[in-house]
C-alpha positions as CSV (number, residue, x, y, z in Angstrom):
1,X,-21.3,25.8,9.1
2,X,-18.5,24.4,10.9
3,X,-15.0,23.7,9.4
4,X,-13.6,20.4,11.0
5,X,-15.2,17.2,11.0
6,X,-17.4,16.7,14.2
7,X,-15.6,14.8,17.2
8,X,-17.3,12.5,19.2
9,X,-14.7,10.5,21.2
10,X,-17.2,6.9,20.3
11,X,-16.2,7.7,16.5
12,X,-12.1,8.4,17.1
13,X,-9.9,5.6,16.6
14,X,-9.4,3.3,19.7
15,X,-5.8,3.4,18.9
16,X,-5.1,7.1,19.8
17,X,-4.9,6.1,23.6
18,X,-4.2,2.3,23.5
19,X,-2.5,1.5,20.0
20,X,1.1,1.8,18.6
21,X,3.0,5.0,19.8
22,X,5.9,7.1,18.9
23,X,7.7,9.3,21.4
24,X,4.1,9.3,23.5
25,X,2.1,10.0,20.5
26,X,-0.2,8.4,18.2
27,X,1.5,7.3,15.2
28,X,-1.3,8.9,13.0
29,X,0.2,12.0,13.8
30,X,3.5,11.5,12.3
31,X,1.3,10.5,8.8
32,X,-0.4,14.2,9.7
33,X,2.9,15.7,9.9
34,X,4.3,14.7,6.7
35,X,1.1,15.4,5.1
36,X,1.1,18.7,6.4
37,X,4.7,19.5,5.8
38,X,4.9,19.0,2.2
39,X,1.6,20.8,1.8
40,X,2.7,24.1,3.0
41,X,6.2,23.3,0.9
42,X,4.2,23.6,-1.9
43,X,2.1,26.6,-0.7
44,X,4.8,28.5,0.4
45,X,7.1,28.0,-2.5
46,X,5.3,28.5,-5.1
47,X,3.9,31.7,-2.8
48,X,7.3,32.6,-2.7
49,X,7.7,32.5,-6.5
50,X,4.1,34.5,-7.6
51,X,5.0,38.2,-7.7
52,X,8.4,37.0,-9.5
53,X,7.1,35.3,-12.0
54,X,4.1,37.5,-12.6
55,X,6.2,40.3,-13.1
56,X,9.6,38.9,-14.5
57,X,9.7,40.3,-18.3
58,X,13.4,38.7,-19.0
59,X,13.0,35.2,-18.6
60,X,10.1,33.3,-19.1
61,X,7.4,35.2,-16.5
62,X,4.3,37.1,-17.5
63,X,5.9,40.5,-17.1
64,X,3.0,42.2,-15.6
65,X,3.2,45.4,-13.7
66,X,3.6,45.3,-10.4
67,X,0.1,46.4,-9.4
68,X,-1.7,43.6,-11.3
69,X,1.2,41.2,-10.0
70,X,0.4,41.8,-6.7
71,X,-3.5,42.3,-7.2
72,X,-3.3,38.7,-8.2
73,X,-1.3,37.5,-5.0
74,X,-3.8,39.1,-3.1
75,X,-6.4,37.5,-4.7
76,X,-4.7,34.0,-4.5
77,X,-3.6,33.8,-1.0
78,X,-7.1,35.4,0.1
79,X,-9.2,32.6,-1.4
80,X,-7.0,30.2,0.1
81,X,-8.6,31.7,2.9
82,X,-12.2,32.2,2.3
83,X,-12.1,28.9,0.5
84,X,-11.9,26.7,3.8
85,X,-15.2,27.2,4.7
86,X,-16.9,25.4,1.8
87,X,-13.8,23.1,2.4
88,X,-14.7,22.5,5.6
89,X,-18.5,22.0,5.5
90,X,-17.9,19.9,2.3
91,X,-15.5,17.1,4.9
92,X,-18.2,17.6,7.7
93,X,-21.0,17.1,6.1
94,X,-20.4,14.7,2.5
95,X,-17.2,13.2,2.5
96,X,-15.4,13.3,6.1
97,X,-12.2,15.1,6.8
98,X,-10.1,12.4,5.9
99,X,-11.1,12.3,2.1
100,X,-11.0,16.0,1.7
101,X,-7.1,15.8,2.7
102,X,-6.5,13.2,0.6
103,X,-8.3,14.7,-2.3
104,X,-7.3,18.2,-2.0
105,X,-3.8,17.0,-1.8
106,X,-4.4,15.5,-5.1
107,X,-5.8,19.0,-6.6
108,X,-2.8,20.9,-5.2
109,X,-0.5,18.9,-7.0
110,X,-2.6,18.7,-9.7
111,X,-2.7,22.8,-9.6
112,X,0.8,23.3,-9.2
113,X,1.6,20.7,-12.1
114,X,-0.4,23.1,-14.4
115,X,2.0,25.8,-13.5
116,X,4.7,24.1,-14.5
117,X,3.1,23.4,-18.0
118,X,1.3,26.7,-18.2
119,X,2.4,28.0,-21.3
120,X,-0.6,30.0,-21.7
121,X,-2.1,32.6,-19.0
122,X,-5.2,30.4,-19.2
123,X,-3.6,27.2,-18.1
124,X,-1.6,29.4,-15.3
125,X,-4.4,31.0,-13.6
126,X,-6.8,27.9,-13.6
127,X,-3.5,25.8,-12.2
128,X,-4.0,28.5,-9.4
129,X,-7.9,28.1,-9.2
130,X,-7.1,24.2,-8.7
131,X,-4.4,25.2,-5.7
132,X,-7.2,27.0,-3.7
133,X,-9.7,24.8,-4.1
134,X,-7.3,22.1,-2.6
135,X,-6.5,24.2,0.1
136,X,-9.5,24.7,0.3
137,X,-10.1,21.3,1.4
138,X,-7.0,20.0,3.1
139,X,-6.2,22.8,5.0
140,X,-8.4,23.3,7.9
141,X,-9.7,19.4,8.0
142,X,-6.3,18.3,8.4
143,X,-5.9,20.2,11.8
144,X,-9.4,18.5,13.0
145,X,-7.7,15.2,12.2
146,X,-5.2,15.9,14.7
147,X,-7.8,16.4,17.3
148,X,-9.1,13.4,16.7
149,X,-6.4,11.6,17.2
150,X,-6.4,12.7,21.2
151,X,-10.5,12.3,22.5
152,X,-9.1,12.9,26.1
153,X,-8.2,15.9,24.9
154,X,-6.0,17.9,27.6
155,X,-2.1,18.6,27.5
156,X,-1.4,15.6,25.6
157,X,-3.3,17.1,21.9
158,X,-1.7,20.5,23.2
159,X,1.4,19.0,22.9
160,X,0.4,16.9,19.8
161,X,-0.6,20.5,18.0
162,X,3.1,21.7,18.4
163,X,4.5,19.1,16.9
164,X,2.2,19.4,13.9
165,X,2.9,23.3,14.0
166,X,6.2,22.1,13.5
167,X,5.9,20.3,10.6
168,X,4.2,23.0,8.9
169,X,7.0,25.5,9.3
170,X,9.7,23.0,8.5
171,X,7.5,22.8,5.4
172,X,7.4,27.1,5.4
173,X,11.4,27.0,5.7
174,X,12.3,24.3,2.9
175,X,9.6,25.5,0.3
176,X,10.8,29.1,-0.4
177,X,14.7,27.2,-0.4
178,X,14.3,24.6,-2.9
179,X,11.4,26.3,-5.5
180,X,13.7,29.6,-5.3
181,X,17.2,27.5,-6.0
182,X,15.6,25.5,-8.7
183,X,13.9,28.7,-10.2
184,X,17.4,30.8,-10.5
185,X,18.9,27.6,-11.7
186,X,16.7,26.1,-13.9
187,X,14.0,28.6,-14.5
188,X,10.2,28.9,-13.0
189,X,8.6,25.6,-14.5
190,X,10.9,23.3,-12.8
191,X,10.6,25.5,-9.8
192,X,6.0,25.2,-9.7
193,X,6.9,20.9,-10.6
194,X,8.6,20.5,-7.6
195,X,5.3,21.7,-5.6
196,X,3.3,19.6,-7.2
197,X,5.8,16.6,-7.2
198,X,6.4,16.6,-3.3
199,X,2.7,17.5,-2.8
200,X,2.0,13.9,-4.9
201,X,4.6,12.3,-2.7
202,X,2.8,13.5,0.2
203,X,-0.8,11.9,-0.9
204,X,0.8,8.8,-1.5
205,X,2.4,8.8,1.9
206,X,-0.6,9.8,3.5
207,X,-2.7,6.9,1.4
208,X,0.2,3.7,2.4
209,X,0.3,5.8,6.6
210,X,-3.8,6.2,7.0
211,X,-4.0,3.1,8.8
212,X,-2.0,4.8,11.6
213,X,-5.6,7.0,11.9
214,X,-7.7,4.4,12.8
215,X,-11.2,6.1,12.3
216,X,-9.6,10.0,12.8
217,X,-11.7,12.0,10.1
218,X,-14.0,9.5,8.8
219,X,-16.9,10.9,10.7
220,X,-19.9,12.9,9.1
221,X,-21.9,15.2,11.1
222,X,-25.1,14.1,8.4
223,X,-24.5,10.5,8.2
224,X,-27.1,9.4,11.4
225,X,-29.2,12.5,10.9
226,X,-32.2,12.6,10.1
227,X,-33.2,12.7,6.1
228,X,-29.4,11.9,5.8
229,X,-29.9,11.0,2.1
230,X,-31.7,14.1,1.6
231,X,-29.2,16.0,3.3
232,X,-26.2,14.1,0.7
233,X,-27.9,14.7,-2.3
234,X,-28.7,18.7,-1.4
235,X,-24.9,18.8,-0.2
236,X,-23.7,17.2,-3.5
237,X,-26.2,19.7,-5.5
238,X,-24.6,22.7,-3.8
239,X,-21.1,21.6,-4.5
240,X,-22.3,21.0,-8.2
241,X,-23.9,24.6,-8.7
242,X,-20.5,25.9,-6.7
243,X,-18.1,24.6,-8.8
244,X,-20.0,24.9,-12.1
245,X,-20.3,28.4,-11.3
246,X,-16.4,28.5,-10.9
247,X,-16.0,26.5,-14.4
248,X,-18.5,28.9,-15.8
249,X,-16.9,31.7,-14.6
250,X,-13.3,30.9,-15.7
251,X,-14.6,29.6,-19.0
252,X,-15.9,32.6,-20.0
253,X,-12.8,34.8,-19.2
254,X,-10.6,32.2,-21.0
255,X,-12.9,32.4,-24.1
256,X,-12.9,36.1,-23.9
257,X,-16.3,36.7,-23.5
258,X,-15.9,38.6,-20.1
259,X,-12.6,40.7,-19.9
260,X,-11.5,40.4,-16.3
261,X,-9.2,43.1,-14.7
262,X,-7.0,41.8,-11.6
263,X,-6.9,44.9,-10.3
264,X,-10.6,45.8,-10.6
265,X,-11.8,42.2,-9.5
266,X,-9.3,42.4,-6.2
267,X,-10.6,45.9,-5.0
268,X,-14.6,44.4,-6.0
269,X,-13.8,41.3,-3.6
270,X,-12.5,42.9,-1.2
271,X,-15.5,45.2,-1.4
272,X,-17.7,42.2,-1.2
273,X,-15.9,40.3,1.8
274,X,-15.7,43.9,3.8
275,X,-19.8,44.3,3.1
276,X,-20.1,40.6,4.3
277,X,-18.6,41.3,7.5
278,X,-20.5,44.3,8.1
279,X,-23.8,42.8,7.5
280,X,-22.6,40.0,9.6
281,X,-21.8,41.9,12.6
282,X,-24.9,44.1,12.5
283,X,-27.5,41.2,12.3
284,X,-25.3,39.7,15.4
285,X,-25.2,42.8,17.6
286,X,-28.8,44.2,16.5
287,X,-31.0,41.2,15.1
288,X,-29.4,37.9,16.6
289,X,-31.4,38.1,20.1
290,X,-27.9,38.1,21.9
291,X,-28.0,38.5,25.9
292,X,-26.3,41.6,27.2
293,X,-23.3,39.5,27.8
294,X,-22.8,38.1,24.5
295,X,-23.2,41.3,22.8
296,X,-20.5,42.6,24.8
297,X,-18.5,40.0,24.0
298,X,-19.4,40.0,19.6
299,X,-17.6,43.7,20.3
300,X,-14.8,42.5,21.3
301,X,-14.8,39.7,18.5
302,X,-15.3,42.4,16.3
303,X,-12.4,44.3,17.7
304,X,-10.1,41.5,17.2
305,X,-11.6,41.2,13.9
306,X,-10.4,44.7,12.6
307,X,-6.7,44.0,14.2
308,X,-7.0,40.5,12.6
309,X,-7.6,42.2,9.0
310,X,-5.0,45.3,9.5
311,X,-2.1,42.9,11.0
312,X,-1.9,40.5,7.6
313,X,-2.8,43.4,5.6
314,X,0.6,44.5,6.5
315,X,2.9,41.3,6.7
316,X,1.9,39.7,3.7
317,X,4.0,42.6,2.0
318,X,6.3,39.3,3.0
319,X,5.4,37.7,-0.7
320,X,4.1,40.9,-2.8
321,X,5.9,44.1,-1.9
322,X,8.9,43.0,0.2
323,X,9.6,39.6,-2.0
324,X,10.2,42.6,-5.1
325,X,11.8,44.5,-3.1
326,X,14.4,41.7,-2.3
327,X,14.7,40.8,-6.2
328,X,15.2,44.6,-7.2
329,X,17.0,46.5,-4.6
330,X,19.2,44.3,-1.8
331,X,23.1,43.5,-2.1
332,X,22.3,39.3,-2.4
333,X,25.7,38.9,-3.5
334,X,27.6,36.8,-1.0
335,X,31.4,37.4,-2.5
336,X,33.2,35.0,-0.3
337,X,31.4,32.3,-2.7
338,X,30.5,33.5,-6.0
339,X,26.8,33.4,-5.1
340,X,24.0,35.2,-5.3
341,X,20.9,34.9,-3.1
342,X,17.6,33.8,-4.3
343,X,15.2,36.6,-3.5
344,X,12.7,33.7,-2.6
345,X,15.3,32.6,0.0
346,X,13.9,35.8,2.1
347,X,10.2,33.4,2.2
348,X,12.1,31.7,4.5
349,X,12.7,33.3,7.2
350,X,9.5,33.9,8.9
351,X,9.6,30.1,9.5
352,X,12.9,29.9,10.4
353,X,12.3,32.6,13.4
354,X,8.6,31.1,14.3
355,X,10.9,28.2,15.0
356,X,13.8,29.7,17.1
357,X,11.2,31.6,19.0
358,X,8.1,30.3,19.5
359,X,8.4,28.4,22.3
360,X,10.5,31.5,24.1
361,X,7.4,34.1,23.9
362,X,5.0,31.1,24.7
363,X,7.4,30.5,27.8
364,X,7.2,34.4,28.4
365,X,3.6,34.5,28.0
366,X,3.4,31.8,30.9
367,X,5.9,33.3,33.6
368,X,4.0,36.5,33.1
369,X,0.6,34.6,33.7
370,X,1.7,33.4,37.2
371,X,2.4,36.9,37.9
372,X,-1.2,38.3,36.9
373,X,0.7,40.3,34.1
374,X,-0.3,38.3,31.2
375,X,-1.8,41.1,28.9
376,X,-5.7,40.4,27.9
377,X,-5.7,39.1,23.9
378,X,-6.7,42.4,22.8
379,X,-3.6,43.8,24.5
380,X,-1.8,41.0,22.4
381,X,-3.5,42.6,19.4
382,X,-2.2,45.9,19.9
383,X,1.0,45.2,20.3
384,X,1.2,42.8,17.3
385,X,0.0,45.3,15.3
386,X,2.6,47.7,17.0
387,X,5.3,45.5,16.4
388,X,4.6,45.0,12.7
389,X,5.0,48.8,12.3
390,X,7.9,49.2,14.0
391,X,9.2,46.4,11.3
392,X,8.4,48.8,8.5
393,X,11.5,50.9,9.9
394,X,13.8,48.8,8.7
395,X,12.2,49.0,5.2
396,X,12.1,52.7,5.1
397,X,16.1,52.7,5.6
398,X,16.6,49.9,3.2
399,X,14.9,52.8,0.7
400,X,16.9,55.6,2.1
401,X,19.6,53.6,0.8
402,X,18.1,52.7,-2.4
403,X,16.7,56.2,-3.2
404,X,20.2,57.4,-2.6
405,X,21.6,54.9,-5.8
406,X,22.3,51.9,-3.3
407,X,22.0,48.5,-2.8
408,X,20.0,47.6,0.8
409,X,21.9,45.3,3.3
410,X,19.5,42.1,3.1
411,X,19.9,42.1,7.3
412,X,17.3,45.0,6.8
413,X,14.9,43.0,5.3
414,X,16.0,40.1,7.7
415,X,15.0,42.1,10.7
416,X,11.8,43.2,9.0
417,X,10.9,40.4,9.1
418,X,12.3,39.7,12.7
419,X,9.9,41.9,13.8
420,X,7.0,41.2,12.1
421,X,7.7,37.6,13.1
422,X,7.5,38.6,17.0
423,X,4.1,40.4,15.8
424,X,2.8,37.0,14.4
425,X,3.7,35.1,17.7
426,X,1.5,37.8,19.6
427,X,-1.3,38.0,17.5
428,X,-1.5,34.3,15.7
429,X,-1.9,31.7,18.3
430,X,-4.1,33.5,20.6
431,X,-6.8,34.9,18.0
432,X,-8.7,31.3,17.2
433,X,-8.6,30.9,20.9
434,X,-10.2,33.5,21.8
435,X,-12.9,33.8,19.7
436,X,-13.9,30.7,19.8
437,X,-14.0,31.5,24.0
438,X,-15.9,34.8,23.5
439,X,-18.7,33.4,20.7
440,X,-21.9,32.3,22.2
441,X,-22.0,28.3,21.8
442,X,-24.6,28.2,19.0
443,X,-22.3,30.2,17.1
444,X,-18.8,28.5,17.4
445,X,-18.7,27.4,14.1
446,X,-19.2,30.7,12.4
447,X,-16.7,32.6,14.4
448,X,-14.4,29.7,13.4
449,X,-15.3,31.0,9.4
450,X,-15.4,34.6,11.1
451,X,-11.7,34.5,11.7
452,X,-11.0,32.8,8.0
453,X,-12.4,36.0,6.8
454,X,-10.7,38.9,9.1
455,X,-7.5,37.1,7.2
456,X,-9.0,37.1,4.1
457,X,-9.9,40.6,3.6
458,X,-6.1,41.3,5.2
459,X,-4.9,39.3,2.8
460,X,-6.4,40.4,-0.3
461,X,-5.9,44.1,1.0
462,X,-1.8,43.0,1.6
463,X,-2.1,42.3,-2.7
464,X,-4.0,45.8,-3.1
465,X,-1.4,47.9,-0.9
466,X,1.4,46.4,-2.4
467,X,0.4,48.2,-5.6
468,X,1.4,51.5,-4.1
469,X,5.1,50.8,-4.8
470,X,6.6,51.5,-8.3
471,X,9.3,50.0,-9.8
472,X,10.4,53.7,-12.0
473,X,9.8,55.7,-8.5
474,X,12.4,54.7,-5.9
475,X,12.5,58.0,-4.8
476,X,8.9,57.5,-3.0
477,X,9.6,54.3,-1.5
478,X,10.7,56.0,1.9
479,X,8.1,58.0,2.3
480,X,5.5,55.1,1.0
481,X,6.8,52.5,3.8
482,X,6.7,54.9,6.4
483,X,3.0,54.9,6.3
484,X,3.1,51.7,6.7
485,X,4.8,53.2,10.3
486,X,2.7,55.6,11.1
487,X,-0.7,53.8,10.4
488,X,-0.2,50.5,11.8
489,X,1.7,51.9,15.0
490,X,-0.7,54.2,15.5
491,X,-3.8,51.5,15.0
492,X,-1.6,49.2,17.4
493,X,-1.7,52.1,19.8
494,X,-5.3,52.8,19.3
495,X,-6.1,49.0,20.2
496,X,-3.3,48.8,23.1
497,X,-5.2,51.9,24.6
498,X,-8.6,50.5,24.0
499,X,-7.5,46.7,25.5
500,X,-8.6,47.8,29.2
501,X,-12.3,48.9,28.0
502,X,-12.7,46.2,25.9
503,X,-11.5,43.4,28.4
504,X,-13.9,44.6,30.6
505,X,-16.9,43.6,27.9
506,X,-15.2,40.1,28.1
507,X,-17.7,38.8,30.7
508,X,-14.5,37.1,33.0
509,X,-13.4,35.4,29.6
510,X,-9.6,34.7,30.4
């Protein structure tokens, strides 16, 4: 199962070396960029706007509590996850990377579009399903697109992946800004049409720009195999049965047949994903005939895997439990101009740090490297995790003050996130990586779906913790953030203290 299109350099476009170019690049990657960008616009701002709107009771949201608001978050950005892998073998073996961009770009803006008219809870939550499934399908054949574009592969697509990175955090700092403004202004529907507006603007810029991608993504790993025809009409089959099964599903919990409980159905995935990767790992380490060396080095894959899950588990509190914590409890009022802070404005800030900083640690990373004191990735992991903790300090005296009848300074929550940003940095851009190093070759392609479910269960667990915290019990909210603290420093510590041991069962992977 793999999740990017194949990429044999005799089916990339010619004009990714020898074509137009701008700034050194190929101009398909601008038409990338843009595509990109407005795509995690509209995933981050409406992500920004989930838990308020589920849980607003005063104007115009489903005023849930916050345990089912944030059981369905979980649940959302988690099969936004797990969702890329059917995404990804639907582009690599049916319809080629570049048509699942362009139509999951279509189904996100169709999804978010049905928030913005979703009167009704059943129009809502199957806007939602149609966001996921697009994601589903843009998301991770987008990025193969970009390799593509650069056969010769080397520093040049290195340098072609930052600029794309950048485009999806420019994306990740305007969404939270302009869904957030438009929600306090104008109230949560405008807000969820601007997604899937500038989502539609970004299909149709990526339909007039594709000539820019010469043949980038319009390879299919099936088309010259063997029984190809056979091999299409089983694919299209299994994508029939798949989303029937969704339709099904959501049709009968619409008609009321089957009562679904967020709550219970978050806790029974997660249960599901967490049994999946158990039953995964034991048929690799026991069952897959594995040399001695690759066995080592599944352990180690399944060490990052566990500080893969706990690390989001904790910083997507960014959109559940920190996002209502911003709403409720911090001073947003800037005096000086009459004007109060969107809590979704807080969305933004990850972004606006990965930007300042990213190129800093990566600069750090590489001095230390020419000293032989660049630590091993699951040294990396460790202190990610660490870091994330020590983030959690600032929450727990932003609810000192609010226990004590206050309003929290918002630079609490802005170094919060500080931190947990520094964690990301340490953890995020090394994980893939490595696992892809670290996997035996016949089994790149899992690891690659391996790593989109480590973040799943995190994710969906993120929705799960953030139930903990109770809107009539500020009183507990100290005590609750602060183990946060003491379990994810002490699992960073753990993993820091385990890093030598474990790099040893690398096998001289560096």
């Amino acid at each position: 199962m793999s999740l990017s299109t194949a990429r044999d350099p005799d089916s990339v476009s010619d004009n990714a070396l020898a074509g137009k170019q701008l700034f050194g690049h190929p101009r398909g990657l601008m038409t990338l960029f843009f595509t990109e960008m407005w795509e995690r616009f509209t995933y981050y701002g409406m992500r920004a706007l989930l838990v308020l709107f589920l849980a607003d009771a005063v104007n115009g949201g489903f005023g849930l509590d916050d345990r089912t608001a944030t059981a369905i978050y979980g649940l959302y950005i988690s099969a936004s996850y797990i969702l890329a892998l059917p995404g990804g073998w639907i582009a690599d073996r049916l319809i080629g990377a570049r048509r699942a961009v362009f139509h999951g770009g279509i189904l996100i803006a169709i999804g978010n579009l049905l928030l913005a008219i979703g009167s009704t809870t059943a129009t809502f939550y199957g806007g939602l399903i149609v966001i996921v499934c697009g994601v589903g399908l843009l998301k991770p054949n987008i990025s193969a697109m970009v390799a593509d574009l650069y056969p010769e592969g080397g520093g040049r697509r290195d340098a072609g992946f930052t600029i794309f990175y950048m485009g999806i955090n420019v994306g990740a700092f305007l969404g939270p800004l302009l869904t957030g403004w438009l929600a306090v202004k104008f109230g949560w529907r405008p807000a969820f049409a601007a997604g899937g507006i500038l989502m539609a603007a970004g299909v149709v810029q990526f339909h007039l720009f594709q000539k820019h991608l010469g043949h980038a993504g319009m390879h299919t790993s099936s088309a010259q195999a063997e029984g190809a025809a056979t091999n299409q009409r089983n694919g299209w089959l299994t994508v029939a049965a798949l989303v029937g099964g969704i339709a099904l599903a959501y049709g009968l919990c619409v008609s009321g047949i089957v009562q679904i409980n967020p709550l219970v159905l978050a806790r029974l995935t997660g249960f599901i994903l967490a049994s999946i990767a158990i039953v995964y790992f034991a048929y690799m380490l026991f069952f897959a005939s594995l040399t001695s060396i690759e066995r080592r080095r599944m352990v180690v894959i399944l060490f990052l895997f566990i500080g893969c899950a706990l690390f989001w588990a904790g910083f997507e509190q960014t959109g559940a439990s920190l996002n209502l914590f911003a709403e409720r409890y911090v001073d947003r009022t800037l005096e000086m101009f009459n004007f109060d802070i969107p809590a979704a404005w807080f969305q933004s800030l990850n972004a606006v740090f990965i930007l300042i900083f990213a190129a800093p640690v990566s600069m750090i990373w590489v001095a230390l490297a020419k000293r032989n004191l660049d630590p091993s990735a699951p040294a990396k992991f460790g202190l990610a995790l660490i870091l994330l903790g020590v983030g959690f300090l600032f929450m727990v005296m932003a609810a000192n003050v609010v226990a004590a009848g206050g309003k929290a300074a918002p630079s609490l929550l802005a170094l919060t996130y500080l931190l947990h940003t520094y964690g990301e940095l340490c953890l995020s851009p090394v994980g893939l990586s490595y696992v892809t190093k670290l996997a035996p070759a016949r089994y790149v392609s899992q690891m690659m779906g391996v790593w989109f479910l480590a973040t799943s269960v995190g994710n969906l667990s993120a929705g799960l913790l953030a139930g903990m915290f109770e809107a009539d019990n500020v009183g507990a909210m100290p005590g609750q953030y602060m183990q946060f603290v003491y379990f994810i420093v002490g699992a960073g510590i753990v993993l820091l203290l385990l890093s030598k041991p474990v790099k040893k069962l690398m096998g001289g992977v560096h």
